[in-house]
The first five atom37 places (N, CA, C, CB, O) and aatype in JSON, in Angstrom:
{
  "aatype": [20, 20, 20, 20, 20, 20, 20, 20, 20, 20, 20, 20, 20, 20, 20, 20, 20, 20, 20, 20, 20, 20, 20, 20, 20, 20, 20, 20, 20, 20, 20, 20, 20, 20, 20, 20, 20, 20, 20, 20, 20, 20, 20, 20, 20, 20, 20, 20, 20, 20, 20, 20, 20, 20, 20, 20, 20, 20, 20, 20, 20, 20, 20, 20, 20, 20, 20, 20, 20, 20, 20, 20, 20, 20, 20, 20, 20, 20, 20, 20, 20, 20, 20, 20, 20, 20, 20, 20, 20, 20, 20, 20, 20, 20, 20, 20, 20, 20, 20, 20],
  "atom_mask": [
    [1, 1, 1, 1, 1],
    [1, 1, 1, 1, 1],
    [1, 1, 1, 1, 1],
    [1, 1, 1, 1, 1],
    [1, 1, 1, 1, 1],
    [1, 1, 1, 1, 1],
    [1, 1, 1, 1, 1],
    [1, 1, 1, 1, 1],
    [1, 1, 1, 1, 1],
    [1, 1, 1, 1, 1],
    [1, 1, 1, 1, 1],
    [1, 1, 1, 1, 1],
    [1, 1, 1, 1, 1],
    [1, 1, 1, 1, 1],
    [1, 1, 1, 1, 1],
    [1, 1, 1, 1, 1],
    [1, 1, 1, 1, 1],
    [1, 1, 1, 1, 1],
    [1, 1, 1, 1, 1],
    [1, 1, 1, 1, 1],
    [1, 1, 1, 1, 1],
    [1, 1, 1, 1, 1],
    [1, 1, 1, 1, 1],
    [1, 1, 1, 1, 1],
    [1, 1, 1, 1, 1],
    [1, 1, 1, 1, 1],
    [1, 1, 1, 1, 1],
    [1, 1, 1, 1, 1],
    [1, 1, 1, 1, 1],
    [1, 1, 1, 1, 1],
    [1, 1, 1, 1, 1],
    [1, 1, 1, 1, 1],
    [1, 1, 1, 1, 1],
    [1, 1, 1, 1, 1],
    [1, 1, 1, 1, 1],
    [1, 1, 1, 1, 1],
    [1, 1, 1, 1, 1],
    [1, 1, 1, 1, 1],
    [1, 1, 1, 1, 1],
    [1, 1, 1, 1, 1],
    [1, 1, 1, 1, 1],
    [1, 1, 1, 1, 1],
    [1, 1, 1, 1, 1],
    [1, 1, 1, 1, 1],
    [1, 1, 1, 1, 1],
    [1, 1, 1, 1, 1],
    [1, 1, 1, 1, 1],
    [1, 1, 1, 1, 1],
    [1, 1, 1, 1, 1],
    [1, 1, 1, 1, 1],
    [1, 1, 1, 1, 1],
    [1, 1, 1, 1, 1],
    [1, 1, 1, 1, 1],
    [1, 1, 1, 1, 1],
    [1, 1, 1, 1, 1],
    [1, 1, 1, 1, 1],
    [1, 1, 1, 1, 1],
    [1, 1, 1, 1, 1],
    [1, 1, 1, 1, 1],
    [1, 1, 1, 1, 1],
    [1, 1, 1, 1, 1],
    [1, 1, 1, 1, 1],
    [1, 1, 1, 1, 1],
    [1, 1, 1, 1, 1],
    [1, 1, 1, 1, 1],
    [1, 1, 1, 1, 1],
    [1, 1, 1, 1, 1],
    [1, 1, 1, 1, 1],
    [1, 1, 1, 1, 1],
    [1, 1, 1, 1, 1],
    [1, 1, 1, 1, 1],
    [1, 1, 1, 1, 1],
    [1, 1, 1, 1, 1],
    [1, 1, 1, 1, 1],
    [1, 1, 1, 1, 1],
    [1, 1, 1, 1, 1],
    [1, 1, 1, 1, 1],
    [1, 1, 1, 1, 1],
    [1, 1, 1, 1, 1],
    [1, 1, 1, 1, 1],
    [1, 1, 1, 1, 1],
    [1, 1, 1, 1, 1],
    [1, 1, 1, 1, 1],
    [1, 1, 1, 1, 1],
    [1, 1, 1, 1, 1],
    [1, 1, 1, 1, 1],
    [1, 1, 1, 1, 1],
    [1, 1, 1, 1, 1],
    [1, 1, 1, 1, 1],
    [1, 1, 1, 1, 1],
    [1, 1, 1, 1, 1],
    [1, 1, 1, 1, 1],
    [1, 1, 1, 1, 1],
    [1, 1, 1, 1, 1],
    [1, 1, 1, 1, 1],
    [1, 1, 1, 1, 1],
    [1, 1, 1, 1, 1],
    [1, 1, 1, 1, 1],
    [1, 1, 1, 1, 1],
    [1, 1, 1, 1, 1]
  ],
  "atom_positions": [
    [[27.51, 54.38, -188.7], [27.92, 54.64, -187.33], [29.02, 55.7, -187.33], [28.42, 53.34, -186.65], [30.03, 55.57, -188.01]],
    [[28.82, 56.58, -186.67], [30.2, 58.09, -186.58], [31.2, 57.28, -185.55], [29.49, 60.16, -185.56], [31.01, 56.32, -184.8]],
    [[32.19, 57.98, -185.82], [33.54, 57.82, -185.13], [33.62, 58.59, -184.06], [34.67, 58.13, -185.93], [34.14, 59.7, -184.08]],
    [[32.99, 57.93, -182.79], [33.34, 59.55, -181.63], [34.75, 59.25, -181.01], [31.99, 59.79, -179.91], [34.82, 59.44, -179.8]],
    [[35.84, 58.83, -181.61], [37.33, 58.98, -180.75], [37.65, 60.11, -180.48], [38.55, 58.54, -181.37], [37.14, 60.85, -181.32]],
    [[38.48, 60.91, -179.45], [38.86, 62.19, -179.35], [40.0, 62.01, -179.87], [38.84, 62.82, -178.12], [40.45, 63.1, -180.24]],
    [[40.92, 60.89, -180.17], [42.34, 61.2, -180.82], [42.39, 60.03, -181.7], [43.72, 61.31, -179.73], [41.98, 58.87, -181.62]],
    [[43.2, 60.86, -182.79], [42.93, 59.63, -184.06], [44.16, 58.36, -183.59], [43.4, 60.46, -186.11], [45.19, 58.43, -182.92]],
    [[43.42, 57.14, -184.35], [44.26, 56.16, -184.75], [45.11, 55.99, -185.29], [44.01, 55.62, -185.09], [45.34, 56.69, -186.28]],
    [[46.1, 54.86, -184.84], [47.62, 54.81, -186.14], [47.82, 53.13, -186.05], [49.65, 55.93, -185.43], [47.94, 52.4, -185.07]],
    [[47.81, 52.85, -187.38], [47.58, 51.5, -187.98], [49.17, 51.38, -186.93], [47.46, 51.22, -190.16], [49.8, 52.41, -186.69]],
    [[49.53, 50.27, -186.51], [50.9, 49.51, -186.19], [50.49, 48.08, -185.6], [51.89, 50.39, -185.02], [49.44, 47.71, -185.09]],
    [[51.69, 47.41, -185.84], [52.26, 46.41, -185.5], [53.14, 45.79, -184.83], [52.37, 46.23, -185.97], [54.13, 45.24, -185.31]],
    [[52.64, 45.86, -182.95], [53.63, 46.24, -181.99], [53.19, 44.54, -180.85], [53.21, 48.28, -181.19], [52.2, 44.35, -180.14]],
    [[54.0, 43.92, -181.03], [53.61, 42.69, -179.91], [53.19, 43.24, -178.58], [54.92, 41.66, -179.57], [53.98, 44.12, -178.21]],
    [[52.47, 43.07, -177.96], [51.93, 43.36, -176.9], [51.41, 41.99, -175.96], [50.89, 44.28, -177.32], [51.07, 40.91, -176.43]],
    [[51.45, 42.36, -174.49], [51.17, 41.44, -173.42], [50.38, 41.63, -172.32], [52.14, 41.14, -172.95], [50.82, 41.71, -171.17]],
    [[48.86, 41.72, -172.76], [48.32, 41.92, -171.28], [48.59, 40.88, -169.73], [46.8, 41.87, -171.57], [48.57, 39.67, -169.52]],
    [[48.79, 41.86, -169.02], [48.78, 40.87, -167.51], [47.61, 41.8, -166.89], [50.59, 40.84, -166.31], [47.43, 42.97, -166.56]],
    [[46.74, 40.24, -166.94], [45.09, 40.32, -166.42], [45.34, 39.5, -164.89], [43.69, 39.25, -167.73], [46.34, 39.18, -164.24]],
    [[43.66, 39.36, -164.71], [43.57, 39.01, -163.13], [43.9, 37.04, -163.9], [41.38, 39.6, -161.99], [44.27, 36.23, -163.05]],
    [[43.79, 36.69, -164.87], [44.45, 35.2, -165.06], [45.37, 35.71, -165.71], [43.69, 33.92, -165.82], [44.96, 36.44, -166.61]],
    [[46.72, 35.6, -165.63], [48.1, 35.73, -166.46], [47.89, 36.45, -167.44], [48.74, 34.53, -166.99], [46.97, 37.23, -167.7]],
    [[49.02, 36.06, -168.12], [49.79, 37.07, -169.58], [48.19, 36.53, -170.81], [52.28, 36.01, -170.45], [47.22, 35.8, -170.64]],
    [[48.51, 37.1, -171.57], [47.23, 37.41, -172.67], [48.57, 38.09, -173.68], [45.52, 38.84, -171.99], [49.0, 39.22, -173.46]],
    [[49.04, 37.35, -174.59], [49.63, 37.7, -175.57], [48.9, 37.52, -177.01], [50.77, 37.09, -175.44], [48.07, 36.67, -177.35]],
    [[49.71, 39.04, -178.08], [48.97, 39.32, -179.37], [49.58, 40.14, -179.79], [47.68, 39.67, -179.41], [50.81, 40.09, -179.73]],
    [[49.07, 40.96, -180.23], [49.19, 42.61, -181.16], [48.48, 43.6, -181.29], [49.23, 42.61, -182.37], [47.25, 43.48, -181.31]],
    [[48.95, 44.53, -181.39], [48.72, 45.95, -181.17], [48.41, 46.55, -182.44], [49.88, 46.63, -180.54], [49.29, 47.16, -183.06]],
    [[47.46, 46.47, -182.81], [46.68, 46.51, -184.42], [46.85, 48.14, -184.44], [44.63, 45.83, -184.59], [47.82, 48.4, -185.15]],
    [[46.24, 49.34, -183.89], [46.47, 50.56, -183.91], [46.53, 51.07, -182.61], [45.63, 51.16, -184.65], [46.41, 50.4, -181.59]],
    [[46.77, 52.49, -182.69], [47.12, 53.23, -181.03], [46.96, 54.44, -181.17], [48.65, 53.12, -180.32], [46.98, 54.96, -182.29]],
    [[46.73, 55.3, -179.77], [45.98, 56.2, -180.24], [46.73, 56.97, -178.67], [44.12, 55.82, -180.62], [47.36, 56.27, -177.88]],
    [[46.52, 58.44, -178.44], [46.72, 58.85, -177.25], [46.14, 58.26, -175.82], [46.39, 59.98, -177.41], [46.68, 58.24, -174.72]],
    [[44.4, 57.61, -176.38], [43.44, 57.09, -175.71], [43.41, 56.02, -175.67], [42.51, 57.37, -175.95], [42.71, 55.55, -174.77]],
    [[44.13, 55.09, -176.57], [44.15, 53.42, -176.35], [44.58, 52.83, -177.51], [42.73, 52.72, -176.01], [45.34, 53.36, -178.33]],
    [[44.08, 51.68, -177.58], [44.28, 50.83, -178.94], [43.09, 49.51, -178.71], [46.2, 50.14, -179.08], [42.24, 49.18, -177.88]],
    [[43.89, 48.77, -180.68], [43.2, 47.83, -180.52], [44.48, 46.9, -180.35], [42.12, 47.61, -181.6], [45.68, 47.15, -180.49]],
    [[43.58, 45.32, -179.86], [44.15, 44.65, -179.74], [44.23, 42.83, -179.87], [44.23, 45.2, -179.03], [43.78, 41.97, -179.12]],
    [[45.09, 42.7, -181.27], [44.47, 41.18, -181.72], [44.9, 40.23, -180.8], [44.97, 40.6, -183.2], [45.99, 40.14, -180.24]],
    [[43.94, 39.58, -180.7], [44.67, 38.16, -179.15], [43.2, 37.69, -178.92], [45.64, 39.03, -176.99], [42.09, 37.9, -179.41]],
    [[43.74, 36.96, -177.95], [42.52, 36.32, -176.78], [42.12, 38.07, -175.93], [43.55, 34.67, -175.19], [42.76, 39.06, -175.58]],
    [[40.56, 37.56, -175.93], [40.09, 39.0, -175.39], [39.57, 38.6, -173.37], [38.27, 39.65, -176.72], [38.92, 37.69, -172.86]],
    [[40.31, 39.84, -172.79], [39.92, 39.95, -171.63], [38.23, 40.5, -171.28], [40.96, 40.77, -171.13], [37.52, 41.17, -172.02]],
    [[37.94, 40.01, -170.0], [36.48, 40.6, -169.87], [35.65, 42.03, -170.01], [36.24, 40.35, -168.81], [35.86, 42.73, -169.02]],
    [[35.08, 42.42, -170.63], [35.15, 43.84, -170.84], [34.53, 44.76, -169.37], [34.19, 44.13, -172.3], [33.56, 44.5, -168.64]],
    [[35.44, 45.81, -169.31], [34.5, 46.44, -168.18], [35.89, 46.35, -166.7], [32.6, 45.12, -167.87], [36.13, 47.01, -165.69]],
    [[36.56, 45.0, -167.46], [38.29, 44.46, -166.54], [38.87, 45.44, -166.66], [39.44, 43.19, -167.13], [38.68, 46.15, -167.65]],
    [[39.97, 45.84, -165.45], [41.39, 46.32, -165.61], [42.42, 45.79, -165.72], [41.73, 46.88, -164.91], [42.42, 44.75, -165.06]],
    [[43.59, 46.02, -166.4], [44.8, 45.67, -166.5], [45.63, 46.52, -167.02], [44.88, 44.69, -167.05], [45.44, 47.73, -167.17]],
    [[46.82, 45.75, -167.36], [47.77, 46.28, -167.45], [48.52, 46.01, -168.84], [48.34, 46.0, -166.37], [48.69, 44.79, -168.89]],
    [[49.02, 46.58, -169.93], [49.56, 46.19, -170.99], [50.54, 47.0, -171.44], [48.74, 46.0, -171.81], [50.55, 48.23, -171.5]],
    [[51.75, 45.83, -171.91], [52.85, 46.52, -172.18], [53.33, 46.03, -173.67], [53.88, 46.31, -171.02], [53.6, 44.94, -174.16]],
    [[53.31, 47.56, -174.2], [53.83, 47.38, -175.67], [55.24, 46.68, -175.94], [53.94, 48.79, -176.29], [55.92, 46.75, -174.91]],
    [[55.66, 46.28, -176.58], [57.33, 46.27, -177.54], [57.32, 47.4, -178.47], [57.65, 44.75, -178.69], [57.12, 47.55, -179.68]],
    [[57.57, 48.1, -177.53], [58.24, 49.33, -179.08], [59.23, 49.69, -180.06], [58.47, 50.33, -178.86], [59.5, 50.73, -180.67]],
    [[59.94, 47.85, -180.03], [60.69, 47.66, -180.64], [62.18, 49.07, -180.49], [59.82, 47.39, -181.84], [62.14, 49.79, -179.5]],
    [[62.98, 49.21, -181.2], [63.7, 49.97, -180.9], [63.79, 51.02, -179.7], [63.71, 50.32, -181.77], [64.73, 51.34, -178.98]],
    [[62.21, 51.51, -179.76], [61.78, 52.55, -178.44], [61.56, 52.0, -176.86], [60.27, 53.21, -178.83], [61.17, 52.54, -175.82]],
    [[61.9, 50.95, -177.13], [61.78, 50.18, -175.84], [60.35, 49.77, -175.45], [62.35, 51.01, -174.71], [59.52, 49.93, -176.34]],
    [[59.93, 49.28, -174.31], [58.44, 48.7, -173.51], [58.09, 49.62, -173.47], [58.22, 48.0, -172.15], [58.88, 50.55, -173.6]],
    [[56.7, 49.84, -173.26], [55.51, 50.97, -172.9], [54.62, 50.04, -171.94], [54.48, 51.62, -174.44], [53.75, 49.34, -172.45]],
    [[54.8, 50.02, -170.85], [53.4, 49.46, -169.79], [52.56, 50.85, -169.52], [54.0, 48.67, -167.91], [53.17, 51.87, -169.16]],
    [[51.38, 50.84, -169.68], [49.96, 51.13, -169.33], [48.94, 50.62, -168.51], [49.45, 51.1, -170.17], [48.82, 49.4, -168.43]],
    [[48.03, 51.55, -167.76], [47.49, 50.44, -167.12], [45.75, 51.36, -167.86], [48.0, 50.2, -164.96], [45.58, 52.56, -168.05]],
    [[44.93, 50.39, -168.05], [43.67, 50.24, -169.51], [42.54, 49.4, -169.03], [44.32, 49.29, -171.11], [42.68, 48.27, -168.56]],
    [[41.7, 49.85, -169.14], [40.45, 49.19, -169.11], [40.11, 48.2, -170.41], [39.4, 50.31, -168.99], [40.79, 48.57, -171.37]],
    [[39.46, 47.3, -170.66], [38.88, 46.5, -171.61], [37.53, 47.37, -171.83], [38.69, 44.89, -171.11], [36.94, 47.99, -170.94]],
    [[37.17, 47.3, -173.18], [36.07, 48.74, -173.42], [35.4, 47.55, -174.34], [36.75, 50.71, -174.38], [34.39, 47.0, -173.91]],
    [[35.88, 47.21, -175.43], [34.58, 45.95, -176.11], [35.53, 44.99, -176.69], [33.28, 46.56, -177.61], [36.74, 44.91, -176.47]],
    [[34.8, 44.28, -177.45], [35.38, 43.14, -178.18], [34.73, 43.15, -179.28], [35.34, 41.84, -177.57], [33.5, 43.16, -179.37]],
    [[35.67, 43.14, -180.37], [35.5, 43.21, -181.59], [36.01, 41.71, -182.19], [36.22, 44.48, -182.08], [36.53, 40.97, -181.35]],
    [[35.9, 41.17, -183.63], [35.89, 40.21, -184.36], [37.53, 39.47, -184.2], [35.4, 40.76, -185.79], [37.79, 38.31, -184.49]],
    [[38.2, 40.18, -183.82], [39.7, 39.65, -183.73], [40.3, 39.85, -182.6], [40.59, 40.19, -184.65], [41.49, 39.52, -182.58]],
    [[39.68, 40.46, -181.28], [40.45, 40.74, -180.04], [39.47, 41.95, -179.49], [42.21, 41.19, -180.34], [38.25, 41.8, -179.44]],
    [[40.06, 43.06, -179.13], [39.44, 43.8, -178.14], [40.04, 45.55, -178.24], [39.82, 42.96, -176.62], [41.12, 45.93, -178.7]],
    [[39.13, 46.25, -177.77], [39.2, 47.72, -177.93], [39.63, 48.02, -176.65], [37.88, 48.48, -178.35], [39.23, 47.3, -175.73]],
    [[40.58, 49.2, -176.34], [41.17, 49.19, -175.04], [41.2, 50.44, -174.61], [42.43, 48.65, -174.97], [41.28, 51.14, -175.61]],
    [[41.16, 51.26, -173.4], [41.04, 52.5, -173.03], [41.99, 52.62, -171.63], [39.46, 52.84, -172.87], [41.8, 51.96, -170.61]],
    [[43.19, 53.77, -171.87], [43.95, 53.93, -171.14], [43.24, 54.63, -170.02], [44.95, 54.42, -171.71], [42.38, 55.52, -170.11]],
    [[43.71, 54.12, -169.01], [43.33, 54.6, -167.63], [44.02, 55.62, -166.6], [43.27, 53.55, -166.99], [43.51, 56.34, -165.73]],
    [[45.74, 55.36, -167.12], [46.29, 56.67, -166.05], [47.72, 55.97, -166.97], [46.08, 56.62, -163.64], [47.97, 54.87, -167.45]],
    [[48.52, 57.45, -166.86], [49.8, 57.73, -167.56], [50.49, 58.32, -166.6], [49.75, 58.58, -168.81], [49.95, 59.16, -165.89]],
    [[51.82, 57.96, -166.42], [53.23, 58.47, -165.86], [53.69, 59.44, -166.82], [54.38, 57.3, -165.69], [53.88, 59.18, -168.01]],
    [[53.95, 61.03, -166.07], [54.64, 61.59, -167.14], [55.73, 61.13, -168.27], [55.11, 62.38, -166.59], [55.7, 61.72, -169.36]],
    [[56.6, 60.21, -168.07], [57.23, 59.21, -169.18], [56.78, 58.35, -169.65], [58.11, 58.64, -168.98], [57.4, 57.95, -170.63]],
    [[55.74, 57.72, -169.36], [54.94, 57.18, -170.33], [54.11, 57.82, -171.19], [54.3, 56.46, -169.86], [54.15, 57.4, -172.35]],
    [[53.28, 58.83, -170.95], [52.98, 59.76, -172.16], [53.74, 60.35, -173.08], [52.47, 60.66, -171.84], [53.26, 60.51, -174.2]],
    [[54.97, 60.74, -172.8], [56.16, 61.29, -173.33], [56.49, 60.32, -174.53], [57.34, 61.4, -172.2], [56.67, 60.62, -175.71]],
    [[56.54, 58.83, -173.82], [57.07, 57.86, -174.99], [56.19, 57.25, -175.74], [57.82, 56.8, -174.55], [56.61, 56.51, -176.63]],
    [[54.82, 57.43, -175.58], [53.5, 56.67, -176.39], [53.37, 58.1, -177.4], [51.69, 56.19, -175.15], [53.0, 57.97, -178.56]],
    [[53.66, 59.2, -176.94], [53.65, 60.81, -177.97], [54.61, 60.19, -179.49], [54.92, 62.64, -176.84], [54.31, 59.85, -180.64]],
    [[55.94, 60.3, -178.61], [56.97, 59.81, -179.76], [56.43, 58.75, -180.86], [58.24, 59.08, -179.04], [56.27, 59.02, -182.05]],
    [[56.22, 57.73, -180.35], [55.79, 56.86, -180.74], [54.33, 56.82, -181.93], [55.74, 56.36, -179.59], [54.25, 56.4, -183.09]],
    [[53.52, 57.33, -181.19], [52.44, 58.79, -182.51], [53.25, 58.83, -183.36], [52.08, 60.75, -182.1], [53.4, 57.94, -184.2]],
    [[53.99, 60.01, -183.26], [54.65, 60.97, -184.3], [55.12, 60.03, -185.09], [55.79, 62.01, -183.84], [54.75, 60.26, -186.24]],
    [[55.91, 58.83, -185.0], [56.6, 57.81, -185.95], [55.6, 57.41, -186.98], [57.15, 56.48, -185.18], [55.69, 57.45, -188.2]],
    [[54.29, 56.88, -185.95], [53.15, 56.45, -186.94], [52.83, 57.35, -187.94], [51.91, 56.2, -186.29], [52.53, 56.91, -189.05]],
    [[52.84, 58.37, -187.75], [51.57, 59.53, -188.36], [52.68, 59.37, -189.85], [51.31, 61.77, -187.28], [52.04, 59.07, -190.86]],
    [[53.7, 59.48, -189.99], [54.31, 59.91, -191.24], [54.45, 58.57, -192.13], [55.78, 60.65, -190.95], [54.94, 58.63, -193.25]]
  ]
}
């Protein structure tokens, strides 16, 4: 199977909290990408919107708001839906930490 992502992945380990149409959905943030991430937890319905906000630990919260795209063996594949110029700004930074 090929890899069609337009922006690569970065392995991390970031607590994360979806707030779905039923409450919080807490887990982790397995990798991240300009375009989304994955995400280990209880999986939301695919095809759903919500909303999820990283711990970026030192870098502070990152809320996004992401579609549910599939479900994989440990949680779910996620696709960002719309960015605030400071929220792209701080999910960029946040890249750059990974990549090295």
């Amino acid at each position: 199977m090929n890899d069609v992502r337009r922006n690569p992945r970065f392995a991390c380990s970031f607590p994360a909290v979806f707030h779905g149409p039923r409450g919080a959905v807490r887990g982790t943030c397995t990798n991240l990408s300009l375009g989304g991430l994955y995400f280990e937890g209880n999986s939301l319905a695919v095809g759903s919107n919500a909303e999820v906000t990283l711990d970026l630990q030192a870098l502070g919260k990152l809320k996004l708001r992401c579609e549910i795209r599939h479900h994989g063996s440990h949680g779910m594949g996620v696709q960002f839906t719309r960015f605030e110029p400071d929220q792209a700004e701080l999910l960029q930074r946040v890249l750059s930490t990974l990549q090295k």
